[in-house]
C-alpha positions in Angstrom: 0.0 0.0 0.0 2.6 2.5 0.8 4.3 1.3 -2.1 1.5 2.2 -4.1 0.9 5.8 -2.7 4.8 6.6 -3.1 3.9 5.9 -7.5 1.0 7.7 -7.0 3.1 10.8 -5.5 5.3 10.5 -7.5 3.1 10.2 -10.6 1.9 13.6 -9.7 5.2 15.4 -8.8 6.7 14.6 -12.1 4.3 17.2 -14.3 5.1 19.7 -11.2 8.8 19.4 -11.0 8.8 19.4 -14.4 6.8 22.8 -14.7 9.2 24.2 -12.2 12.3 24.0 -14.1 13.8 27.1 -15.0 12.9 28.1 -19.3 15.7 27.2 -21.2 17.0 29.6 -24.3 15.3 27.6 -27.1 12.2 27.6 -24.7 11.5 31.3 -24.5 12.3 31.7 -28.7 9.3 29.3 -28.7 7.3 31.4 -26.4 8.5 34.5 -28.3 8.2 33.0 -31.7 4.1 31.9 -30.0 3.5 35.4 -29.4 4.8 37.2 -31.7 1.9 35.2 -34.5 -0.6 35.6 -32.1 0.2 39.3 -32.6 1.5 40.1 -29.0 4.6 41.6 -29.8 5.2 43.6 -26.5 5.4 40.1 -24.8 7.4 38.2 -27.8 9.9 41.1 -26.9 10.1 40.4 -23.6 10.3 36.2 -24.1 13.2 36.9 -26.9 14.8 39.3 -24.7 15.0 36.6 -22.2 15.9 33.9 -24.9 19.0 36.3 -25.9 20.2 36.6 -22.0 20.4 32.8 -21.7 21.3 31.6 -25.3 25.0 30.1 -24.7 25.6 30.1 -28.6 27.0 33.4 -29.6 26.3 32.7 -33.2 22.7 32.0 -32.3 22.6 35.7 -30.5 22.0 37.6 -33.0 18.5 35.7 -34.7 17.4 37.1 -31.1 17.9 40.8 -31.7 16.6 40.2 -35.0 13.4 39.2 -33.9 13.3 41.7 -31.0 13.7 44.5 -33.6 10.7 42.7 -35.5 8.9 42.8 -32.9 9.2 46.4 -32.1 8.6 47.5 -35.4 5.4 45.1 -35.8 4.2 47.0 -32.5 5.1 50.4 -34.0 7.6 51.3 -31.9 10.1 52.8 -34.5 12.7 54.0 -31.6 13.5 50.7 -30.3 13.0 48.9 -33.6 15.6 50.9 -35.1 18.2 50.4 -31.9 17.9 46.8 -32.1 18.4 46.3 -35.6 21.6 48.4 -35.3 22.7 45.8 -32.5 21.8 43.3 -34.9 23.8 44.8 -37.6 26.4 45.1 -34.8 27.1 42.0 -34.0 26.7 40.1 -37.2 30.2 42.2 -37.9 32.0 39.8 -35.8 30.0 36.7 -36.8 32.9 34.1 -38.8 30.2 31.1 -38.7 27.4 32.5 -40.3 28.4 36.3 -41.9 25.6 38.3 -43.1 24.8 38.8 -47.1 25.2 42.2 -48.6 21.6 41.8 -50.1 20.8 41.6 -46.8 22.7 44.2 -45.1 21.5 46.4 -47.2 18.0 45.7 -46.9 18.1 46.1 -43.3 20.0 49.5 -43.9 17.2 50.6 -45.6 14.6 49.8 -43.5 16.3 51.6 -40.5 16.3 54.5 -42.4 12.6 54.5 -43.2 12.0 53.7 -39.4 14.6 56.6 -38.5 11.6 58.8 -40.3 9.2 57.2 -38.7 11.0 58.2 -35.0 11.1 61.3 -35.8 7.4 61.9 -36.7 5.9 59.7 -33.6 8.4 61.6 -31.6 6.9 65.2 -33.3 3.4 63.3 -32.2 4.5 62.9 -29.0 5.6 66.1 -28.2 2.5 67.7 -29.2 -0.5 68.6 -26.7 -4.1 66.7 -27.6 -6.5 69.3 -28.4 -9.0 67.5 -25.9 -9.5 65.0 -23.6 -10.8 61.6 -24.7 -12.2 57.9 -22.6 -11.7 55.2 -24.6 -14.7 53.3 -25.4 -14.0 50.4 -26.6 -10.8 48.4 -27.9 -9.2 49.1 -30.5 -10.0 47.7 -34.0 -7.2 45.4 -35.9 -6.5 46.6 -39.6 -6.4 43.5 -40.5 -2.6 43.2 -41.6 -0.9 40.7 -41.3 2.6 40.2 -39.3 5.7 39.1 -40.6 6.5 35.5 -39.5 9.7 34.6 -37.9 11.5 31.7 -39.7 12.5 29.0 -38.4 14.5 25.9 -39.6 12.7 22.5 -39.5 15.2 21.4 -36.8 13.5 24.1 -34.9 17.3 26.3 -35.0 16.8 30.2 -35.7 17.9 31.3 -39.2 17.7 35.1 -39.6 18.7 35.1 -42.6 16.2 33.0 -43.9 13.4 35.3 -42.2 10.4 37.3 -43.5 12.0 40.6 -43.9 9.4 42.2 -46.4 9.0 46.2 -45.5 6.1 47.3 -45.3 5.3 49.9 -47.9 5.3 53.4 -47.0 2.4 55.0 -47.8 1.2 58.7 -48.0 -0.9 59.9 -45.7 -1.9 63.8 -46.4 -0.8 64.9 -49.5 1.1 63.7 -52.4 2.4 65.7 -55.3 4.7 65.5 -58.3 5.6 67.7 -60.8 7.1 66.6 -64.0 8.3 68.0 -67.4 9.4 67.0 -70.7 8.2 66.8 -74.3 4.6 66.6 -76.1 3.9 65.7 -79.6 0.7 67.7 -80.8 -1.9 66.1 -83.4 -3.4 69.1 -84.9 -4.8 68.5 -88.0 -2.9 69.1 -91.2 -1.2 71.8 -89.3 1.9 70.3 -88.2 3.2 71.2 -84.9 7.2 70.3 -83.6 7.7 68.3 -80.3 7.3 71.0 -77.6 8.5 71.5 -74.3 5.5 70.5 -71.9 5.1 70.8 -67.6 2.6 68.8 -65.6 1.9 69.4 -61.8 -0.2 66.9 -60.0 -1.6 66.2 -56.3 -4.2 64.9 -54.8 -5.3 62.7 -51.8 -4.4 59.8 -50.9 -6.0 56.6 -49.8 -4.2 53.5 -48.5 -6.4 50.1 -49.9 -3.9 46.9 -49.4 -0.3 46.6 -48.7 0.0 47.2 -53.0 -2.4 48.9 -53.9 -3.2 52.8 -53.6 -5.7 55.4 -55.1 -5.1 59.1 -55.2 -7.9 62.0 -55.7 -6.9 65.1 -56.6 -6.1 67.4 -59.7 -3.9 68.1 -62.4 -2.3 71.3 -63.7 -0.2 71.0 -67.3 1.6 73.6 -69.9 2.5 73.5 -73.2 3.8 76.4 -75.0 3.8 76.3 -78.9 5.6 78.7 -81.1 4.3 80.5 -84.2 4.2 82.6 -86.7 2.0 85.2 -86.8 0.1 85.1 -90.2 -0.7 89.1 -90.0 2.4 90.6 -88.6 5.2 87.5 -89.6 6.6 88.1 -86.2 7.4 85.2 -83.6 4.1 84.6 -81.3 3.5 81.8 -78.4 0.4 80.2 -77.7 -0.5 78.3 -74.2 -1.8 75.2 -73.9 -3.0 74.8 -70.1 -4.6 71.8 -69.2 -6.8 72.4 -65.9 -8.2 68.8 -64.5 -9.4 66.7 -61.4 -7.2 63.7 -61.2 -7.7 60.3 -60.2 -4.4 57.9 -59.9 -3.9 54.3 -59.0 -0.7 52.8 -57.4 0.2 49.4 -57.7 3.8 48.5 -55.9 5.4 45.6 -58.1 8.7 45.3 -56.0 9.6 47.2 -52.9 9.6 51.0 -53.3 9.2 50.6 -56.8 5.3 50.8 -58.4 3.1 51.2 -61.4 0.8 54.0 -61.3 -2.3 55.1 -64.0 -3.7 58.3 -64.2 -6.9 59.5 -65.5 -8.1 63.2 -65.7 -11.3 65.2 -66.5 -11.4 69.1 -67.2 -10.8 71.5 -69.5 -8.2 73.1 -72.0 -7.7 76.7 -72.2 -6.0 78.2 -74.9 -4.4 81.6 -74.9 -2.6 83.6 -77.5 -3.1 81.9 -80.4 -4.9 85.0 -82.3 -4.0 85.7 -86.1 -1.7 82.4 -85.8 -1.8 79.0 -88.0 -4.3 77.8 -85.6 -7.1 80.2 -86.6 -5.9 80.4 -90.4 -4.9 84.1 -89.6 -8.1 85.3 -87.8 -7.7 87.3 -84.4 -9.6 86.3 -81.6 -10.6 87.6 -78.6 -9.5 86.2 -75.2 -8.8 82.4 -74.9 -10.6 79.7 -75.9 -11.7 76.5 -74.2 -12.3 73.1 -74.3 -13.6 69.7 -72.9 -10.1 67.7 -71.9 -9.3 64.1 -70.9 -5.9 62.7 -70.2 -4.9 59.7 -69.7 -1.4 58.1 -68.6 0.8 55.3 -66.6 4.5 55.9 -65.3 6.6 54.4 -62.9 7.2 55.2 -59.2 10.7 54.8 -57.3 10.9 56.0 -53.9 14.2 57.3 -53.3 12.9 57.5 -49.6 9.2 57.3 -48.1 8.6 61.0 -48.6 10.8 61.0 -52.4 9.7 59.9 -55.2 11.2 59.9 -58.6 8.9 59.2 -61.7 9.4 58.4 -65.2 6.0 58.3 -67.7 6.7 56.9 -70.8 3.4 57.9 -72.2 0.0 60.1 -71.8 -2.8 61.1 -73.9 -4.5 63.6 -74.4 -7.7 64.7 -76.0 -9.9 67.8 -76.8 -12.6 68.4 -79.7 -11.2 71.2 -81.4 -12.7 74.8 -79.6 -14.3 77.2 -81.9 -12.1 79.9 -83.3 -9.3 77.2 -85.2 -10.0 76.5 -88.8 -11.5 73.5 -90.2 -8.9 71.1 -90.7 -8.9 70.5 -87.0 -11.6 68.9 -85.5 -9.5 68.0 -82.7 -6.1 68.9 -80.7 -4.5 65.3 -79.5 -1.2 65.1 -77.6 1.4 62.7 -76.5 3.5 63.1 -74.1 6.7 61.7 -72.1 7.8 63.1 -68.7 10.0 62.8 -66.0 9.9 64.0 -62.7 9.9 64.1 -58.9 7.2 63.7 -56.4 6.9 64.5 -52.5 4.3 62.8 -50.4 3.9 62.9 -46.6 
């Protein structure tokens, strides 16, 4: 009988001792590696924090700060995101068994620099006073996103450099603008008209749909000046072609910080000082003259950094029904165009 209890005791201490021994290094980057998927990143920091303290591996040190840094920056803490992936960086320097690859050096480079941006502004955010006073009344709604995943060999060892490392594309908030320049082919007609010199300047709104995928609202502003000669006088005359429109983009990003973008715009053109010129076959006219406008073109983003953006369009058309005033050959004024340019969002 006493024999039998003593099994019985012991039965039920096993499960207990075995609970009371102390986490081991591998244990807490399972714990982390638990929470961090089930989206509680302030306690997968603490659990890989731990992980890193007892890990005896010093090659295996570094997959912790990794992940810490992940953590941080999944939990939108850019300060201590950026900090940890510079100890990461750190002490990957010294690492003979497993060095880091350049590729992904400098991808990790680049993503401190968009989180050193990202300091600064929830710093600015910080620092400034709420106009009011708010209770919260309920929690918080998730958007829905989805984490990065920390990797993990099959074997169950860390591999940071076989980890999700995909940034998160940086999207405009406010405002985003571009202006951009270069040359325009015009379709008048049989009048024929050089390649001129043309300027575009477009902003609008912007509105964030997917981790690709962006729309923009806003207008569009663009200038063409064509040279004459003035049928009356034979002196040298200029006439403007201004294009006045609301504006509606899409955004689709194909790589990181590289995207396509389509633009489609509604208005109208106004045309000034084209009196006694080819245009109107010699016959003044009397202020400018006006037209229904579309225009219609795709380019292609690279952001230099999140607020920089450089942008190369290849082609845009546009169209407008010839106004009253030009002569008869032209029923309507067609124009293609190729710009480059830069754009600032925020």
């Amino acid at each position: 009988m006493k024999r039998t209890i003593s099994i019985v005791c012991a039965l039920v201490m096993v499960p207990v001792l075995a609970a009371a021994q102390p986490k081991s290094a591998e244990d807490w980057y399972k714990e982390g590696e638990t929470q961090y998927n089930l989206g509680n990143f302030d306690k997968a920091v603490d659990a890989f924090k731990q992980g890193f303290a007892l890990e005896p591996n010093d090659s295996k040190k570094a997959a912790y700060l990794f992940n810490i840094a992940q953590s941080y920056r999944q939990a939108k803490n850019c300060k201590d995101a950026v900090f940890f992936y510079k100890r990461y960086l750190a002490l990957k320097e010294t690492d003979t068994v497993k060095p880091l690859k350049p590729e992904k050096r400098q991808e990790i480079e680049d993503r401190i620099k968009e989180l050193d941006e990202c300091a600064k502004q929830q710093e600015a955010l910080r620092t400034k006073p709420p106009e009011q006073n708010e209770k919260p009344d309920g929690d918080a709604k998730p958007d829905g996103s989805k984490p990065d995943q920390v990797a993990t060999k099959p074997d169950g060892e860390t591999d940071p450099d076989q980890q999700v490392t995909a940034t998160a594309p940086t999207y405009p908030r406010v405002l985003s603008v571009r202006l951009v320049g270069g040359g325009a082919k015009l379709s008048t007609g049989n009048l024929n008209v050089p390649v001129q010199a043309t300027f575009g300047l477009i902003g609008g709104y912007p509105l964030h749909i997917s981790d690709q995928l962006g729309l923009e609202f806003g207008a569009g502003f663009t200038f063409t000046p064509v040279p004459f000669t003035n049928m009356v006088t034979n002196e040298s005359g200029s006439g403007q072609f201004v294009g006045l429109m609301g504006n509606a983009s899409a955004t689709y990003e194909v790589a990181p910080k590289v995207g396509l973008r389509g633009d489609l715009g509604l208005g109208v053109l106004v045309i000034n000082g084209v009196g006694e010129s080819p245009f109107t076959d010699g016959q003044p006219v009397t202020g400018a003259l006006s037209s229904f406008h579309v225009r219609a073109g795709v380019s292609a983003d690279y952001a230099f950094t999140p607020n920089l953006v450089g942008t190369v369009a290849p082609i845009a058309v546009s169209f407008s029904p010839s106004p009253k005033g030009f002569r008869d050959d032209i029923s309507s004024i067609i124009a293609l165009d190729f710009m480059v340019g830069l754009g600032y969002r925020m």
